[in-house]
Structures are given as C-alpha cells and as structure tokens.
TORTIDO-423404 format. One record per residue: residue number from 0; residue in three letters; x negated, y, z of N, C-alpha, C, O in turn. Coordinates in nm, 2 decimals, always signed. Example, Ala and Ser with C-alpha at 12.3 -4.5 7.8 and 13.67 -1.06 7.14 Angstrom:
% residues 2
  num  residuo      nx      ny      nz     cax     cay     caz      cx      cy      cz      ox      oy      oz
    0      ala   -1.32   -0.57   +0.78   -1.23   -0.45   +0.78   -1.32   -0.33   +0.78   -1.42   -0.33   +0.85
    1      ser   -1.28   -0.22   +0.71   -1.37   -0.11   +0.71   -1.29   +0.00   +0.79   -1.34   +0.11   +0.80
***
This chain:
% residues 154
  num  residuo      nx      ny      nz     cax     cay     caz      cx      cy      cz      ox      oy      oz
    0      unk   +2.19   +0.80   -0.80   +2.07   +0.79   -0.89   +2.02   +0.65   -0.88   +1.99   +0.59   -0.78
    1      unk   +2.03   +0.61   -0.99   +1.96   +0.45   -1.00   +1.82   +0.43   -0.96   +1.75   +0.53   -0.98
    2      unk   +1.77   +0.33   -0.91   +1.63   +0.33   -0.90   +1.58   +0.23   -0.96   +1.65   +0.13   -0.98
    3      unk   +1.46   +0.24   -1.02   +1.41   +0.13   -1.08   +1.28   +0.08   -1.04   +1.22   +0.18   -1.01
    4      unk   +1.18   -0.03   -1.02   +1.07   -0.03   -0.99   +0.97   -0.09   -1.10   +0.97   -0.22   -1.12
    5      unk   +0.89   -0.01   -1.17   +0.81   -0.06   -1.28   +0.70   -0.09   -1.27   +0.62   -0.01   -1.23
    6      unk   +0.66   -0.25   -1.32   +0.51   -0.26   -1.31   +0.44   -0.25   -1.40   +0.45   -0.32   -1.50
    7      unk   +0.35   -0.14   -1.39   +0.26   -0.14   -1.55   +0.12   -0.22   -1.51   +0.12   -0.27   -1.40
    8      unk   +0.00   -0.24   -1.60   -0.11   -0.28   -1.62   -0.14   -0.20   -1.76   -0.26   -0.17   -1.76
    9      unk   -0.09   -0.18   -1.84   -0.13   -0.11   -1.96   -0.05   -0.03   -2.01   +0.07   -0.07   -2.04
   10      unk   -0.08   +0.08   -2.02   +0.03   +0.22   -2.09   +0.08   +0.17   -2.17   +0.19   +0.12   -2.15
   11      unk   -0.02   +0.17   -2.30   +0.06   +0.15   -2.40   +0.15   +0.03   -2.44   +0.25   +0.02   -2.52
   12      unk   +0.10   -0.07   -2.37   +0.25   -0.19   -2.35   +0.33   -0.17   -2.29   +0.43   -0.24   -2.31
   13      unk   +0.34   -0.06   -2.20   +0.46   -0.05   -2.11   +0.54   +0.03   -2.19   +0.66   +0.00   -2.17
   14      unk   +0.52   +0.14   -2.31   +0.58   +0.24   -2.35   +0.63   +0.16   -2.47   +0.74   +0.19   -2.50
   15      unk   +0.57   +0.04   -2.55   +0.64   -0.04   -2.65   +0.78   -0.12   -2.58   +0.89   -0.12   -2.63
   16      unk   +0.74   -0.20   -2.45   +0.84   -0.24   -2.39   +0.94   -0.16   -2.32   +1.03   -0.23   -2.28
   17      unk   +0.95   -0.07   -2.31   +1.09   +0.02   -2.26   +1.13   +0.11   -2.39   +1.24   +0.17   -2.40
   18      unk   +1.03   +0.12   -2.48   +1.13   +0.18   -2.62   +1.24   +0.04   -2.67   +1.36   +0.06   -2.70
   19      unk   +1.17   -0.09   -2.66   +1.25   -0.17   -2.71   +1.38   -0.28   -2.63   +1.44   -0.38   -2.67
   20      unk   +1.38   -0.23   -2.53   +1.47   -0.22   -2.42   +1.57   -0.18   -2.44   +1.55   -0.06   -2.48
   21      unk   +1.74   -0.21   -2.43   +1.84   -0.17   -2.46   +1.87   -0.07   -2.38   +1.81   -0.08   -2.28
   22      unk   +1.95   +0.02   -2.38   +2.00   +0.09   -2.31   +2.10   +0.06   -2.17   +2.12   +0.13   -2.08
   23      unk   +2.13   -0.06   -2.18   +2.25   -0.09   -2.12   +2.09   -0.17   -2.03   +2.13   -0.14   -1.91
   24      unk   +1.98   -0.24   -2.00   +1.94   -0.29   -1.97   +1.82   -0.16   -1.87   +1.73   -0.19   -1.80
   25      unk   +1.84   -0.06   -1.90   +1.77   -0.01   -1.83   +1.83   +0.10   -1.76   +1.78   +0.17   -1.67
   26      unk   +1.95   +0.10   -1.83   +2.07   +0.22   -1.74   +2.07   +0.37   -1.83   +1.98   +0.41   -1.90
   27      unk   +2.17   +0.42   -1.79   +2.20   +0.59   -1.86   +2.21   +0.65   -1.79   +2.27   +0.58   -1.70
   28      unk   +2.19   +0.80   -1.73   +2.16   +0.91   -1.67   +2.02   +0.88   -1.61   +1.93   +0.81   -1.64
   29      unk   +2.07   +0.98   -1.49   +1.92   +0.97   -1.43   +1.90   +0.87   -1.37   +1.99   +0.79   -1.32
   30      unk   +1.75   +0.86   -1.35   +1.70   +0.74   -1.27   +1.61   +0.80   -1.17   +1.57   +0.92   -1.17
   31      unk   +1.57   +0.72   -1.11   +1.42   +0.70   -1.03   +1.35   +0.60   -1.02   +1.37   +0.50   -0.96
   32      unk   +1.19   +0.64   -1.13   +1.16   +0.54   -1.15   +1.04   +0.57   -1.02   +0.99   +0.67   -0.98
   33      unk   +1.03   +0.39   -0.96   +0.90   +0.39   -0.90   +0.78   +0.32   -1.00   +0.77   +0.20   -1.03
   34      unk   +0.71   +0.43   -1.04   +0.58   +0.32   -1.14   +0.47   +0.28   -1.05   +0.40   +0.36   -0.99
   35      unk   +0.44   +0.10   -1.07   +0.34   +0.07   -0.94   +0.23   +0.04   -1.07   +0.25   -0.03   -1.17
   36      unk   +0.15   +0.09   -1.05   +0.01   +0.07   -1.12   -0.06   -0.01   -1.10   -0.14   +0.01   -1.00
   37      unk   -0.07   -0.12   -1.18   -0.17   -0.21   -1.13   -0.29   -0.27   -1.17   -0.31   -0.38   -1.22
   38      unk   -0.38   -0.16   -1.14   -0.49   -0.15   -1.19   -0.62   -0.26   -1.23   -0.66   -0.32   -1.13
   39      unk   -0.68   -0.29   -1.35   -0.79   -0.37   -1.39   -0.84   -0.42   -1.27   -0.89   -0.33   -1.21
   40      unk   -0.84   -0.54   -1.21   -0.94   -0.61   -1.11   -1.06   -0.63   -1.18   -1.08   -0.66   -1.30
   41      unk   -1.16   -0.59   -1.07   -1.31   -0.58   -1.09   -1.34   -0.68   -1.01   -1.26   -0.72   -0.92
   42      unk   -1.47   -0.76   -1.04   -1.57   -0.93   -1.03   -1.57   -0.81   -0.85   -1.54   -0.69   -0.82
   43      unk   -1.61   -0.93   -0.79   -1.66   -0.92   -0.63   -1.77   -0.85   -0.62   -1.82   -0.78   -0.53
   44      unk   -1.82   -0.89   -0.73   -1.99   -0.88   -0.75   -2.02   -0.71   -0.78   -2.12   -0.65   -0.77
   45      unk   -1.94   -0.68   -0.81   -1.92   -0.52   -0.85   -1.96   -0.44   -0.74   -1.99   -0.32   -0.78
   46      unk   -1.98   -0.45   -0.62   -1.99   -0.44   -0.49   -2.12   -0.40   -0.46   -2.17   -0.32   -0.37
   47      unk   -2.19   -0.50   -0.59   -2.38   -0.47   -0.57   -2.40   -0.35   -0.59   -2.47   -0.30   -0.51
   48      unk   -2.34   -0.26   -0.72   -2.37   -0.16   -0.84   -2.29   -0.07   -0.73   -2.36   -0.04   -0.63
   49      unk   -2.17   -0.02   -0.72   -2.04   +0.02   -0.70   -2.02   +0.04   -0.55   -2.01   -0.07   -0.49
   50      unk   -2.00   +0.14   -0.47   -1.95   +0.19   -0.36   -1.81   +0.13   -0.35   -1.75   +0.08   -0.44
   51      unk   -1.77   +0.14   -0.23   -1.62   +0.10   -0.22   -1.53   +0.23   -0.26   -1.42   +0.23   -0.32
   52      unk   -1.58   +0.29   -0.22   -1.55   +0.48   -0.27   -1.55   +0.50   -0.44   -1.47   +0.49   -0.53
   53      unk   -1.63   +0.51   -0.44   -1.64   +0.50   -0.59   -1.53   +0.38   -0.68   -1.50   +0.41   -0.79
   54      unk   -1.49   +0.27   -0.63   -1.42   +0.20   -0.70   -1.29   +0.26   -0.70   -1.21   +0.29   -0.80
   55      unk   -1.27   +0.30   -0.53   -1.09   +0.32   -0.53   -1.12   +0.51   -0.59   -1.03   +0.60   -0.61
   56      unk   -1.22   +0.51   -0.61   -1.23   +0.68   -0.71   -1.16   +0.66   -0.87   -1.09   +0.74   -0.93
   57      unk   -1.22   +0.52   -0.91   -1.20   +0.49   -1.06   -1.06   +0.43   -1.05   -1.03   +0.40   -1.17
   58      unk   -0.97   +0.39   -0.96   -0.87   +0.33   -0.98   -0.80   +0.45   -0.94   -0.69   +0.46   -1.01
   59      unk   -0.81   +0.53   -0.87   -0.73   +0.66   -0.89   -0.71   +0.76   -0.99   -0.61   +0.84   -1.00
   60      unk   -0.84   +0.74   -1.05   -0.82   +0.83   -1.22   -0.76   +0.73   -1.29   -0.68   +0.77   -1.37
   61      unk   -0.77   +0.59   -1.28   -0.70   +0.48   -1.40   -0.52   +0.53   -1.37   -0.44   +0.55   -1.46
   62      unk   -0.51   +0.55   -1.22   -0.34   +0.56   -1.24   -0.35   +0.70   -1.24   -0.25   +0.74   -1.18
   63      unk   -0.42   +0.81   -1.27   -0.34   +0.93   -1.36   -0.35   +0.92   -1.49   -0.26   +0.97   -1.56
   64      unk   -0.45   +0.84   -1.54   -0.44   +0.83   -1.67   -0.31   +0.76   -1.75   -0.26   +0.79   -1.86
   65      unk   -0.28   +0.66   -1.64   -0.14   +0.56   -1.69   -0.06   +0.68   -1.65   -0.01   +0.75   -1.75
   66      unk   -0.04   +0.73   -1.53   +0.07   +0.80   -1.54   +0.09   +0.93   -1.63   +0.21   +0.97   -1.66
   67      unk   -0.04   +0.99   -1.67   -0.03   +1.05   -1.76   +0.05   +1.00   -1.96   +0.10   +1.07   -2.06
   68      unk   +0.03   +0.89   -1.93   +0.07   +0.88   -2.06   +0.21   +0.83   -2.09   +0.27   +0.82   -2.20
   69      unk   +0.25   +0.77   -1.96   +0.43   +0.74   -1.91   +0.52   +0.83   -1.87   +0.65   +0.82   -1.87
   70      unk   +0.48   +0.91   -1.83   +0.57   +1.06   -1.74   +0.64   +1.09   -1.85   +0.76   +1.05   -1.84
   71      unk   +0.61   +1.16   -1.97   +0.68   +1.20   -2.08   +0.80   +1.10   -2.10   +0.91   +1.15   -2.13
   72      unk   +0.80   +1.02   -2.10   +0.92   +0.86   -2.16   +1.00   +0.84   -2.03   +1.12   +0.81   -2.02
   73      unk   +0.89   +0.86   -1.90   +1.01   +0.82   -1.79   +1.09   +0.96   -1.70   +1.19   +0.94   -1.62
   74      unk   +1.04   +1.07   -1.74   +1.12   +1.20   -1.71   +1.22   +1.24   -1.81   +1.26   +1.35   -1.83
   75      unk   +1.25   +1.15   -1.87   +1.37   +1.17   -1.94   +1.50   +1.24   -1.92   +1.56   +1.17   -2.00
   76      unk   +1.57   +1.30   -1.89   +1.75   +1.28   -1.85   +1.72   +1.33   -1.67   +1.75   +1.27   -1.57
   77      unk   +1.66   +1.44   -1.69   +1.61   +1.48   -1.54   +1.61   +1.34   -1.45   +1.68   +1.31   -1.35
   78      unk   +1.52   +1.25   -1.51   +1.46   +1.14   -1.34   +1.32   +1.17   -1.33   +1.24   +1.22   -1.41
   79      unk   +1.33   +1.12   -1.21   +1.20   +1.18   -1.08   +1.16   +1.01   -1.06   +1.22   +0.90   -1.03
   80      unk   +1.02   +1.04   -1.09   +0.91   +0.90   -1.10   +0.82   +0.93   -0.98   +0.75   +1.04   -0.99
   81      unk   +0.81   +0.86   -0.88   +0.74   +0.84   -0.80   +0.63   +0.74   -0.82   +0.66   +0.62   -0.84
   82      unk   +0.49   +0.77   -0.81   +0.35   +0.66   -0.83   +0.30   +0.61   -0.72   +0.31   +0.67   -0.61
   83      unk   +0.25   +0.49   -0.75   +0.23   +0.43   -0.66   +0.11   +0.29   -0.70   +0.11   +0.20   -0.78
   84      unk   +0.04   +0.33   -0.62   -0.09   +0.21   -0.68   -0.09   +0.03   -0.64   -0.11   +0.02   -0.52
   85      unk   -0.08   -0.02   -0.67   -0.06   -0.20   -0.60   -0.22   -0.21   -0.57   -0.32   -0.19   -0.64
   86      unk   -0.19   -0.25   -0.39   -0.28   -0.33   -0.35   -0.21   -0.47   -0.26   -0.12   -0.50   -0.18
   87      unk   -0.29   -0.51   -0.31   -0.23   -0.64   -0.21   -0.19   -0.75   -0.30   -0.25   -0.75   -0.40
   88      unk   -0.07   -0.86   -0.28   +0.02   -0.94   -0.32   +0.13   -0.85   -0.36   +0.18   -0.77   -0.29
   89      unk   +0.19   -0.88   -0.53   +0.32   -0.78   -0.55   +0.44   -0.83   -0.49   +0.53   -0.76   -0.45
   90      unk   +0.45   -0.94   -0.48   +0.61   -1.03   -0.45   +0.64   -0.89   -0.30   +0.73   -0.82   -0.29
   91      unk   +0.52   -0.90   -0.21   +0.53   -0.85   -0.10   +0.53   -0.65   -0.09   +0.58   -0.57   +0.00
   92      unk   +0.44   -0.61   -0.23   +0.48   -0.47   -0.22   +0.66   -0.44   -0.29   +0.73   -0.35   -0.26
   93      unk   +0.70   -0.55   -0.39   +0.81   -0.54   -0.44   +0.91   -0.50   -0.30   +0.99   -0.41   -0.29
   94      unk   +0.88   -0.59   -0.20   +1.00   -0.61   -0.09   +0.99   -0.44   -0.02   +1.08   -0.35   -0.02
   95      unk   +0.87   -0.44   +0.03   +0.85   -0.33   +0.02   +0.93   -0.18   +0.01   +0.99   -0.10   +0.08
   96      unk   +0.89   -0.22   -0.10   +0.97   -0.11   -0.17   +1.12   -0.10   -0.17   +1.19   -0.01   -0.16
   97      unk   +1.14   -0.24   -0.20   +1.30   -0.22   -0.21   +1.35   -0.20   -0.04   +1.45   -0.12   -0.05
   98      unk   +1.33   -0.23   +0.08   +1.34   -0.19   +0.21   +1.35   -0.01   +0.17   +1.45   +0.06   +0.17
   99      unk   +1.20   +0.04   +0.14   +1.20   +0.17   +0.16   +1.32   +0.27   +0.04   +1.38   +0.37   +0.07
  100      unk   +1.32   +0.20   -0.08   +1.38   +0.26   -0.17   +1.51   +0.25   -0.13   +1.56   +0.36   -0.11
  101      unk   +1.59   +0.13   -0.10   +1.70   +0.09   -0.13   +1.67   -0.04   -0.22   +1.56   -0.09   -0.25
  102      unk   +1.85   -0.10   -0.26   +1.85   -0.10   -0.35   +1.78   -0.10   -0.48   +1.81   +0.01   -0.53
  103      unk   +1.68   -0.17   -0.57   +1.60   -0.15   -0.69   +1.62   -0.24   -0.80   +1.64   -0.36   -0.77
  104      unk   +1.63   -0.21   -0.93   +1.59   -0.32   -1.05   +1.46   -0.27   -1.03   +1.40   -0.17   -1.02
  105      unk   +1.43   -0.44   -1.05   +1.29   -0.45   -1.09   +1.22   -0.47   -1.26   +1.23   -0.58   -1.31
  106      unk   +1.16   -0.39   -1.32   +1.09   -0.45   -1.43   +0.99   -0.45   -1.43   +0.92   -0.36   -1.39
  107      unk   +0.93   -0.58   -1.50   +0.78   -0.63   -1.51   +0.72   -0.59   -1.64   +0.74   -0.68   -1.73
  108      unk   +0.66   -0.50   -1.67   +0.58   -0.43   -1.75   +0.46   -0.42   -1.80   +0.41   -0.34   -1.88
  109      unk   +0.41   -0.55   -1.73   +0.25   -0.57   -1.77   +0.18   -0.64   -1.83   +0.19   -0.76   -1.79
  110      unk   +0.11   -0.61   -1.92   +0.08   -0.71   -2.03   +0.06   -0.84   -2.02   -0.02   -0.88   -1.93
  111      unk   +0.11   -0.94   -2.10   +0.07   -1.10   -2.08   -0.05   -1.11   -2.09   -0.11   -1.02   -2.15
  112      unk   -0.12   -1.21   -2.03   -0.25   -1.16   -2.13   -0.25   -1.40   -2.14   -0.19   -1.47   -2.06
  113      unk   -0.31   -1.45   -2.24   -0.31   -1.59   -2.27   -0.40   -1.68   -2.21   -0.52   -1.68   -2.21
  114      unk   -0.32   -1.77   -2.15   -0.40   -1.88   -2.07   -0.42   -1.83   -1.90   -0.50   -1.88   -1.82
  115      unk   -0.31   -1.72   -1.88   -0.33   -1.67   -1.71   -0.20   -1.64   -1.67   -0.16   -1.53   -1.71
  116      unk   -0.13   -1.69   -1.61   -0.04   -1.68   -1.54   -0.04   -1.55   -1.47   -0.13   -1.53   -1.39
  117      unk   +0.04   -1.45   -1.49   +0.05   -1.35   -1.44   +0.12   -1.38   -1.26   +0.20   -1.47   -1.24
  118      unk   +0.06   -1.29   -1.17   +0.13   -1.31   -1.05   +0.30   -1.29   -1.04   +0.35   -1.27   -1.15
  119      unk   +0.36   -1.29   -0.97   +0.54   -1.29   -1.01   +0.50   -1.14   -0.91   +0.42   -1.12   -0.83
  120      unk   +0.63   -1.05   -0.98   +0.63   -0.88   -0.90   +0.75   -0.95   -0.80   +0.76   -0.88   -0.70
  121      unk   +0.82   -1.04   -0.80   +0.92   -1.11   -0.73   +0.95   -1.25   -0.72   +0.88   -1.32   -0.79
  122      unk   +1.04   -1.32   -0.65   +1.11   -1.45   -0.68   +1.18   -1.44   -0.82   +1.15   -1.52   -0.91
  123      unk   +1.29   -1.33   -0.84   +1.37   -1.34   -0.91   +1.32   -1.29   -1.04   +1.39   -1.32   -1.14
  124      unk   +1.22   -1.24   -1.06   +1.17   -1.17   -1.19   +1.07   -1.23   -1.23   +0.97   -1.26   -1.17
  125      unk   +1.09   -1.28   -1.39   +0.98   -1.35   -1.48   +0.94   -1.23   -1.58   +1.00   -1.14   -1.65
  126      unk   +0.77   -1.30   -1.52   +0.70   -1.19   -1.59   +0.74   -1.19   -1.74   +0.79   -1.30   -1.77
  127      unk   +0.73   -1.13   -1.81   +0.75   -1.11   -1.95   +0.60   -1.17   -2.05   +0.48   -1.15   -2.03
  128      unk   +0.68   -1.25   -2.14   +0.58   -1.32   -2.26   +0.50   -1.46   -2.21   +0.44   -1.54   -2.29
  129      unk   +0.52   -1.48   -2.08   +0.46   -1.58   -2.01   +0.51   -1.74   -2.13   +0.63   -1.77   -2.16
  130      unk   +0.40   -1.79   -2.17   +0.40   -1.89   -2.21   +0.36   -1.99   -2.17   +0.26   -1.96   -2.11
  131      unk   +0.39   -2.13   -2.17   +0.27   -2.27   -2.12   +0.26   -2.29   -2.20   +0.28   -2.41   -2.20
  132      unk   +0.24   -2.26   -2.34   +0.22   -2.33   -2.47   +0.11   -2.23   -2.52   +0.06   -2.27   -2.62
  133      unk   +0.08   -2.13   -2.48   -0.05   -2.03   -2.52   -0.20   -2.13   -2.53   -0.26   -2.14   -2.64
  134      unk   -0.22   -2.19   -2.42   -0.36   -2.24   -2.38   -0.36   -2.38   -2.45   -0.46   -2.42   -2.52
  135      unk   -0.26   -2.44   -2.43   -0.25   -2.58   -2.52   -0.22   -2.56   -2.70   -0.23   -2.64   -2.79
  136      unk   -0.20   -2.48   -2.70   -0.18   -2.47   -2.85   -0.32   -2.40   -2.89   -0.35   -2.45   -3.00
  137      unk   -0.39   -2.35   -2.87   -0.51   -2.31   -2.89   -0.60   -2.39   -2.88   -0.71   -2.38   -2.95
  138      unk   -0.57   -2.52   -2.76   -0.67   -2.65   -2.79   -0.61   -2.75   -2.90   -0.69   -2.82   -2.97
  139      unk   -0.51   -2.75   -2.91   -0.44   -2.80   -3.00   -0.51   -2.78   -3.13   -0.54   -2.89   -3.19
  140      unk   -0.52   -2.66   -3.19   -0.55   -2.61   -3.33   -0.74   -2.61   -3.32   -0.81   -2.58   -3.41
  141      unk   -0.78   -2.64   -3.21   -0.94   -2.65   -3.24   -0.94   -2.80   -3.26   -1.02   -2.83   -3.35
  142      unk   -0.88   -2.89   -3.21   -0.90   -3.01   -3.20   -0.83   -3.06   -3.36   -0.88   -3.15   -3.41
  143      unk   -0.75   -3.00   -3.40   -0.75   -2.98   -3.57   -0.85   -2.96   -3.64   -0.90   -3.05   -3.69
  144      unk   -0.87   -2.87   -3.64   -1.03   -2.78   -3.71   -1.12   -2.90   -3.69   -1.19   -2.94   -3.79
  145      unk   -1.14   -2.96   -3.58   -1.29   -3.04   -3.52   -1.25   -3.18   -3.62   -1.33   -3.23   -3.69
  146      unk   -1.13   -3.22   -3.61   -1.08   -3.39   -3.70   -1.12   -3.33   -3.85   -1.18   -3.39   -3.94
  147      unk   -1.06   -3.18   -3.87   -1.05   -3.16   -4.06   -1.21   -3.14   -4.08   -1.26   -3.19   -4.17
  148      unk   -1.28   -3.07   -4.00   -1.46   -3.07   -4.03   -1.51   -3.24   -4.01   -1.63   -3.25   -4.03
  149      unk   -1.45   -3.33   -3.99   -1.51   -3.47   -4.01   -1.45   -3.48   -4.08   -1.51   -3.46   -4.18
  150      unk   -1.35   -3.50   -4.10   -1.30   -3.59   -4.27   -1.39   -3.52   -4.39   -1.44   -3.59   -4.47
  151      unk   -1.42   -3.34   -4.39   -1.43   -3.33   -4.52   -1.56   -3.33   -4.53   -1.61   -3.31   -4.64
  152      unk   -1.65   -3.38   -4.39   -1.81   -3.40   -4.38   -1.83   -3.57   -4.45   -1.94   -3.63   -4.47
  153      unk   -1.69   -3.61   -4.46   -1.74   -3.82   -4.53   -1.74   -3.79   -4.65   -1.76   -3.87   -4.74
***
C-alpha cells in the first residue's frame, strides 16, 4: 500500500489540486493517505479573548470539518486516511512521519496565499504556486497607476 503525506490548509484547494493531478503522479490502487491539517494561525493576542482550550477546541472542529469534506475524494479504491493536526515546524513533523510511516510521497496542498512564503513541508518539496514575482508585480502596477494619475493630472 502506497503512502502518501498530504498537507492541506484549505478543503477546497486541496480537492481542486488532486482532481487536477495526473494519475500516474499520485499512484493507482490503494493508498494511505496521511492528511496533516494545518490549521488557520491565530494573532498571540487572541490569548486575551480565547482560553487555550477553547482554541485547540476550534482547531479540532476546523480538522473535522476539512476532513469531512476530503474523506469522500481520498477513500477512494479502498484507502485508509489517517488525520493528523500540524503543530510545530512541518519540515520536522514531515520527518516524523515518514520515520513512523515508512517510506512517504509527500504532497504540498495548501493554498498559496501572495506576498508570503509558505513554510517548506520538506527540503525536497516546493510548495506549490509559490511566486517572487506576486509582491513586486503588484508594486510594480501601483507605481504605474501613480506615473499614469500625474501625466493625465498636467
């Protein structure tokens, strides 16, 4: 049984990225997927409002909710998905895992988001959609906008 280790941050990105995923890049029969959930980080300051209980309460309904909406796509072809919540640094839960698992592909699952370098889930694995041209090109096209609003202000 193949194993695989998936990192989500967003359902529905994760379910666009593995429909458009080849077959050959994610394997045929069964699998075992490990899905690590890596739940929305909350300000420090949250601490004031917010129990410590109560936080890891809300991050435990956040990964049934993800896992609720992935189970269907990853129980495919009789495989068995094992959950698992990320705390810590991932490079170091990845290792982790692959000690405990065996053997794992790793895939990085979790939404890009612009102008933030996602943490790496490994050495060898680049997060997906990662750009250096997100944040500069966005200063880029204001600093257009700002030259074209003086010229058509003379």
């Amino acid at each position: 049984m193949e194993k695989i280790i998936l990192y989500v941050d967003d359902a529905a990105y994760a379910r666009e990225l593995l429909s458009r995923l080849t077959p050959e890049a994610v394997g045929t029969g069964a699998r075992h997927w490990v899905l690590v959930a890596c739940a929305p980080r909350m300000t420090h300051r949250i601490s004031k409002w917010v129990s410590h209980s109560a936080r890891e309460n809300w991050r435990n309904k956040w990964l049934a909710k993800t896992q609720e909406q992935l189970l269907p796509l990853l129980q495919l072809e009789d495989s068995r998905v094992t959950s698992v919540l990320a705390k810590g640094p991932l490079a170091e839960l990845t290792q982790r895992l692959k000690m405990e698992h065996g053997t794992a592909r790793v895939i990085d699952a979790r939404r890009p988001k612009i102008g933030v370098d996602l943490e790496p889930v490994a050495p060898d694995v680049q997060s997906p959609g990662q750009s250096g041209w997100a944040l500069p090109g966005a200063v880029l096209g204001m600093g257009a906008l700002l030259v074209l609003a003086n010229e058509l202000t003379d």
